[in-house]
N, C-alpha and C positions, 0 to 999 in steps of 0.2 A: 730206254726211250732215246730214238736219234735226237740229234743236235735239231731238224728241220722241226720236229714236235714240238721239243721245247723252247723254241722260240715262237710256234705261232701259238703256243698257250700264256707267255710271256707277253704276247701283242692282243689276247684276246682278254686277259687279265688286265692290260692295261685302256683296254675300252671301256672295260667292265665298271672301271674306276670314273672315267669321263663319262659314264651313262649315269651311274650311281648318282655323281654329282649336280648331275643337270635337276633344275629347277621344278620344269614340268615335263612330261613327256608326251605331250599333245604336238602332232605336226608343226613342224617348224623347219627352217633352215640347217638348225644345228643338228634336232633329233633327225629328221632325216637323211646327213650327211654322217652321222655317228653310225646308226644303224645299218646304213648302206655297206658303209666301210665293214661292221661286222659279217653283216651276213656275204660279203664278197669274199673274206677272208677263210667263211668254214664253209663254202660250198665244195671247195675242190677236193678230190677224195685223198682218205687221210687213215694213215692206221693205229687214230688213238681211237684210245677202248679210256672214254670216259670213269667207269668203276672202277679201273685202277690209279684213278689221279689220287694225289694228299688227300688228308682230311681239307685242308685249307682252301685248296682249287676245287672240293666240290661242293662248298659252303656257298663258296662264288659263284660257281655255275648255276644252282639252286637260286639264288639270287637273279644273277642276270638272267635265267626263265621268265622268272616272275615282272621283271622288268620289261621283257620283250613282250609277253603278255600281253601289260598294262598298255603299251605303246602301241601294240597291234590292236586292241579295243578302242584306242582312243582313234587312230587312224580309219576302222572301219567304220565309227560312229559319225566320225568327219565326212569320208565320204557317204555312207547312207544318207545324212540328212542333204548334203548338198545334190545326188541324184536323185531324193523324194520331194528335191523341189520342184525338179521337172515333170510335164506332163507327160510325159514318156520314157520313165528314170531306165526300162529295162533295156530299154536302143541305146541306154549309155554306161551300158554297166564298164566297156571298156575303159572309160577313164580313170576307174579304180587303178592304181600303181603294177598292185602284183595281180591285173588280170588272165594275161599272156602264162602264170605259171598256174592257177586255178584253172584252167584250159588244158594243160598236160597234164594235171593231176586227176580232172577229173576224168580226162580220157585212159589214164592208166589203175586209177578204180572201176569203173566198167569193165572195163578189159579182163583184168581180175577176177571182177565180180558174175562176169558172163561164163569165162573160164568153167565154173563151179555151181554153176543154177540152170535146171533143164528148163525151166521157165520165169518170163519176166513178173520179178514183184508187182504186187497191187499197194501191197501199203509198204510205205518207209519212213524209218524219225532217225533225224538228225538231233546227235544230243550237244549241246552248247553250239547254236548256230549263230548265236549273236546278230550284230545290225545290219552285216552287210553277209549272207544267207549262200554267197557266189554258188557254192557246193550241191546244194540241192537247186538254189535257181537252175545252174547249168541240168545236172542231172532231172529233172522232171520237162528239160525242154523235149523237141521229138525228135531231137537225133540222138537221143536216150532211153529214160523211161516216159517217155509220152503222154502215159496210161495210168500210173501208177498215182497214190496220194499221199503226198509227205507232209507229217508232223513234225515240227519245228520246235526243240523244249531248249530254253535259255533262262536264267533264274532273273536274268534284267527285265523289270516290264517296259523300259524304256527304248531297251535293244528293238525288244520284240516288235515294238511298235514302230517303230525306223523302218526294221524290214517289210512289216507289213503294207507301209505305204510305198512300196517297191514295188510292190505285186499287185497293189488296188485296180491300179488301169487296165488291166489285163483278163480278160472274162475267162479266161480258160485256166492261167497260173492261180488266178484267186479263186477258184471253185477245187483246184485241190492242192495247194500248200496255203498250210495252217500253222499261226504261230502261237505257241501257247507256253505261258512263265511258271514254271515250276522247278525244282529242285530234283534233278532225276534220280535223287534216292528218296524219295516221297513219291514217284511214279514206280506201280508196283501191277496191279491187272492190266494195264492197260499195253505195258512191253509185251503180252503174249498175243495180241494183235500183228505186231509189223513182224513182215519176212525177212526184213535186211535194217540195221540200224548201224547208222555210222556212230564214232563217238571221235568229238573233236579233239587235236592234239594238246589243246589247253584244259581239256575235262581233266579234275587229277593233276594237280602242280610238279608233284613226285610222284615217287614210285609207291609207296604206300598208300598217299591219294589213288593213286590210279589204280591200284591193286583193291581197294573197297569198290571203288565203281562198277569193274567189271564183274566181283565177285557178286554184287547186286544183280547185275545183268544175268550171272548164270542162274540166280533164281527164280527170273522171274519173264527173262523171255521164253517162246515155244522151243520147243527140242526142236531140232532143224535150225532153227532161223540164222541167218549171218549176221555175221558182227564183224564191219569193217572199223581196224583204228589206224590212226597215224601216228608214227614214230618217231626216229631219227637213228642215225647211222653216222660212226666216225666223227670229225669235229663238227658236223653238224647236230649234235646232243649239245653242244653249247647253248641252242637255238629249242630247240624244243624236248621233252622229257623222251625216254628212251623206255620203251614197251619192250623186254623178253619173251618170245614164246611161253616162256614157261611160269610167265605169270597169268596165263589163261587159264586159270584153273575152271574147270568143267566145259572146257570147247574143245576141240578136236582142229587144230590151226593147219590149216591148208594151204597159206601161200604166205610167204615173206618177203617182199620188194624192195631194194635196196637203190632208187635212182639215181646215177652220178652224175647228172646234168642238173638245169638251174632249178628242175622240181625238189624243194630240199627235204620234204619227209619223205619217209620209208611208209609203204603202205602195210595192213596183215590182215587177212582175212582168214577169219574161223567160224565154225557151225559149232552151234550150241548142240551139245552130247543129249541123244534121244532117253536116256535114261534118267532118274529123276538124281542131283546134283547136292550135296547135303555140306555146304558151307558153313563156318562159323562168321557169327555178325562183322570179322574185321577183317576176313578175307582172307587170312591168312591161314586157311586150312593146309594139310598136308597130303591134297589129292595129287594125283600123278596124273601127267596130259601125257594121251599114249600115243605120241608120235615122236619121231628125231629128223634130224634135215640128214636128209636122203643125195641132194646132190645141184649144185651152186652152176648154173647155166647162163649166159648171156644169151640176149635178143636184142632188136633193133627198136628202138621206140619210134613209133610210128610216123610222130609229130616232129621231130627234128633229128631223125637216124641217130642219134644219139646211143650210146651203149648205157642198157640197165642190167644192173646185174640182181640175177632172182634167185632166191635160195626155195625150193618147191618141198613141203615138208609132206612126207608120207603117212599115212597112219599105217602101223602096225598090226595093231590089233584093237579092236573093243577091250577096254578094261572096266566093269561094272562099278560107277559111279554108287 
């Protein structure tokens, strides 16, 4: 590891500590000059490979996730309720902080996701959408999916309700996005409905959280259907948990998006394998996903030329599930 790495894991460790220590993590002056400073610090691309850090820095990082978290729920709940107090909270969704990056990410999930679909979904569930819902609001506007009707599963009934009153004044957003609290490993018939379901980058704290989740997901969504998640890449796995291909067990992963501008997840889009997927309850089966990355190409992002670099994974062959 260069000198440049280990020092900004040295300044990210020592945030880690100033965050740890803070009192409450609800919007503030302090929390959001702390957080700012981190996330300016791991946006720039980076070639740490977080699973090779110590035991010690990944204790911490597992940590400061959960941290960031906490702070990113408390800041979307802040603002949900202050824009559900307007009569018209969806003319102000802009004031949310990070809306300007919810705006490239959701245009670079589209993108994506159009890439890979001969036709536009009718149904879509966002899993852990929490109170302030950007994602799908954006996405079910009509310079999207227009048409289609999004399910909303978050385990807060508090969340849900936030969001809900986001979308109340609205006759057309509130006849088809719907918020509903539940635990989405207790939603089970009802995943082989939606064509496409996102799954937030906070679903799953870690890698083994996140590896039961989707393992659920290959049981019980339709063969076919997609499954968009969010990642992270380089020193921005400080920031949010870090999804493998090859912890997709029973999808067939099609696209892995790696963006090196201010959108800081990595997107991955997979289709659920048309044959029937035989998991054990913790996910940690020993199927084989039959595809490899084929070949690492840049393109121009749309929204601010910006270079993204895409790694486009092929499938190989069918291997019978």
């Amino acid at each position: 590891m260069g000198f440049e790495e280990e020092m900004l894991i040295e300044r990210v460790m020592g945030l880690y500590e100033d965050i740890s220590s803070l009192r409450s993590l609800k919007p503030s002056k302090e929390v959001n000059t702390l957080f700012t400073e981190l996330v300016q610090l791991c946006i720039p691309e980076s070639p740490i490979d977080v699973a090779k850090l110590s035991k010690r820095v990944q204790e911490k990082r597992s940590r400061l996730i959960r941290l960031c978290g906490e702070a990113e729920a408390f800041l979307e709940s802040h603002f949900s309720a202050v824009l559900g107090s307007y009569p018209d909270p969806l003319r102000r969704l802009h004031l949310f902080p990070y809306y300007d990056n919810y705006l490239k990410l959701t245009r670079l999930e589209f993108s994506v996701l159009t890439r890979h679909c001969s036709r536009e979904p009718a149904r879509v569930a966002f899993v852990g959408s929490g109170p302030m819902p950007l994602s799908a609001l954006l996405l079910a506007s009509a310079d999207y999916l227009g048409n289609a009707t999004f399910h909303n599963y978050d385990v807060d009934p508090e969340a849900n309700a936030r969001a809900g009153r986001l979308v109340a004044s609205d006759p057309d957003l509130s006849a088809r996005v719907f918020f509903r609290t539940a635990d989405i490993m207790d939603v089970t018939v009802e995943l082989r409905e939606y064509e496409v379901v996102f799954l937030a980058a906070l679903v799953g704290m870690d890698g083994e959280e996140k590896k039961r989740v989707v393992a659920h997901l290959a049981r019980h969504m339709a063969p076919g259907a997609m499954l968009v998640l969010r990642s992270a890449h380089g020193a921005r796995a400080f920031l949010y948990p870090v999804v493998q291909p090859g912890d997709l067990r029973g999808f067939e992963v099609l696209s892995v998006v790696h963006p090196t501008d201010e959108v800081i997840n990595s997107v991955i889009l997979a289709r659920k394998c048309e044959n029937p997927v035989h998991l054990d309850p913790t996910g940690l089966g020993s199927i084989r996903l039959p595809c490899k990355c084929s070949e690492i190409q840049a393109f121009m992002n749309p929204l601010n030329h910006g270079a993204i670099m895409m790694e486009e994974l092929a499938i190989e062959e069918k291997v019978p599930y």
